[in-house]
C-alpha positions in Angstrom: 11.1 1.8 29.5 7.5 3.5 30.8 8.3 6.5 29.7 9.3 5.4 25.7 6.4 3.3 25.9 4.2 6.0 27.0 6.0 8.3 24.7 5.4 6.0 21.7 2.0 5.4 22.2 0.9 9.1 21.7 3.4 9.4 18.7 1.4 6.4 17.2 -2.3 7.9 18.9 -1.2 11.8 17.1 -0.5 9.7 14.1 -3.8 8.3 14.0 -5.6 11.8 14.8 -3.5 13.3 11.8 -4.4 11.1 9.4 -8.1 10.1 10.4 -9.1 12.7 13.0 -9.1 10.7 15.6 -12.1 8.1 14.0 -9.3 5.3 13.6 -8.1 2.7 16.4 -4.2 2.7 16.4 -4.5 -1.5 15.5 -6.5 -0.6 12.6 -3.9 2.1 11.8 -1.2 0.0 11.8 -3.0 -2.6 10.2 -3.7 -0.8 7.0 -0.4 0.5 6.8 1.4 -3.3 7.3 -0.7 -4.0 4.9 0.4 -0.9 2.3 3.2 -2.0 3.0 3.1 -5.6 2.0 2.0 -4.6 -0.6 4.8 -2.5 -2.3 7.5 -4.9 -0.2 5.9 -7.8 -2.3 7.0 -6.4 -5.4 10.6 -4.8 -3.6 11.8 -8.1 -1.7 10.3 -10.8 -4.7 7.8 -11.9 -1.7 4.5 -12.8 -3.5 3.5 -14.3 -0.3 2.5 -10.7 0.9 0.1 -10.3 -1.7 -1.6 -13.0 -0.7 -1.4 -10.9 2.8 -2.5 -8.0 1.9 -4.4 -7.7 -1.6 -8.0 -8.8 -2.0 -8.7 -11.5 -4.7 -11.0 -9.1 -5.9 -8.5 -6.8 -6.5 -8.8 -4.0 -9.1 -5.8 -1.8 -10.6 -5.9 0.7 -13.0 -2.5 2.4 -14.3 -1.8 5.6 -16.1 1.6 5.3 -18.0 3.6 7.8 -20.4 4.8 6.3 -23.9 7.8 7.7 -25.6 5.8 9.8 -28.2 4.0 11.4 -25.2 0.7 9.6 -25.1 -0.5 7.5 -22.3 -1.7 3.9 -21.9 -3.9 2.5 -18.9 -2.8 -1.0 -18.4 -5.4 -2.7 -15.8 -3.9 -5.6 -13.4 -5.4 -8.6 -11.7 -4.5 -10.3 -8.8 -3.4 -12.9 -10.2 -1.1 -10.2 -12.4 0.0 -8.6 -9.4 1.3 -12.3 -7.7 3.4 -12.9 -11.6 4.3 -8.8 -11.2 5.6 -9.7 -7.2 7.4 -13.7 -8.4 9.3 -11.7 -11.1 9.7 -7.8 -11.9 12.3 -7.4 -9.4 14.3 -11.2 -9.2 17.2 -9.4 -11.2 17.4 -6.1 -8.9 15.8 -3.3 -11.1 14.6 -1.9 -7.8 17.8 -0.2 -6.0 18.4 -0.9 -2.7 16.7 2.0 -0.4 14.4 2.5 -3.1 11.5 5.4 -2.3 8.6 3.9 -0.1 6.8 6.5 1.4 3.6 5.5 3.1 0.7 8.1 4.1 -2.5 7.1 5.5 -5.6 9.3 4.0 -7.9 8.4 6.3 -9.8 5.1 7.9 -13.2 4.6 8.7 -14.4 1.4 10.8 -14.2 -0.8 7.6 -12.8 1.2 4.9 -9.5 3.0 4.6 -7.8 5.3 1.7 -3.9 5.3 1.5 -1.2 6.7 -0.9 2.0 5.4 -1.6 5.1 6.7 -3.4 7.3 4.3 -4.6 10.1 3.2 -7.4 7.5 3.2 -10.4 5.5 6.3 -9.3 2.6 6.9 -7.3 -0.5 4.5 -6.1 -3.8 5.6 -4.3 -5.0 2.5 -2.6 -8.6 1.6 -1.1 -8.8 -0.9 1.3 -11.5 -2.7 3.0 -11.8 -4.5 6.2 -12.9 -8.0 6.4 -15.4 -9.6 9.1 -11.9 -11.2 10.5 -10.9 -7.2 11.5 -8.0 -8.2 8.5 -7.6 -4.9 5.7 -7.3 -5.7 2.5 -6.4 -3.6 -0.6 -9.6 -3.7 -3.2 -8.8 -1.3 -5.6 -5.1 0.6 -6.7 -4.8 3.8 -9.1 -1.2 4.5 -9.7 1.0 6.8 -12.3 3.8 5.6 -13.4 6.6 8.1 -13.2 7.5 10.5 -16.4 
């Protein structure tokens, strides 16, 4: 019990050092990637509670989409967007179970953190801040959709 305790610590501690070069704590680690994933699992599971969670009120998202004819649109979302996005876009399963949700920390600094996340729709870079309660929160999203 030690010894996978031990064993997952510096699994967790390596983690840290990959991502952030050793400048992040392993809480704040694992804080900004709970909150990540909140964040997409909002949307996945219909739980608009997690926005609340994890996504600043402030928030900021900028999208880059593909039309049929081959041109782009860049829809911008709200908060309040992204809670209607998170009560609704997947209440009838468009998301398959299993769908893609791969999380990779950029890097954290003491109160600001830089993330990416691949999932169902395409690909999000996320900045996050950290609030004077030590809670992360994500400020601003760019995301592709995919082709």
């Amino acid at each position: 019990m030690v010894i996978g305790s031990v064993v997952a610590g510096l699994m967790l501690t390596a983690s840290v050092e990959a991502c952030c070069g050793g400048t992040a704590s392993a809480a704040d680690e694992a804080a900004v990637r709970a909150a990540v994933s909140d964040y997409v699992d909002s949307i996945y599971q219909v739980q608009p509670a997690k926005v609340h969670r994890s996504v600043a009120p402030d928030l900021n998202k900028l999208g880059v989409t593909f039309k049929r004819d081959g041109t782009t649109s860049m829809p911008r979302m709200s908060y309040d967007e992204l809670l209607e996005v998170a009560k609704k876009y997947n209440v009838a399963g468009r998301i398959p179970p299993g769908a893609i949700k791969q999380i990779r920390i950029l890097d954290i600094q003491s109160h600001i953190s830089n993330a990416r996340l691949e999932a169902e729709w395409g690909v999000d870079y996320l900045l996050l801040t950290k609030d004077q309660d030590g809670r992360w929160q994500i400020r601003q999203v760019l995301w592709q959709a995919k082709r």
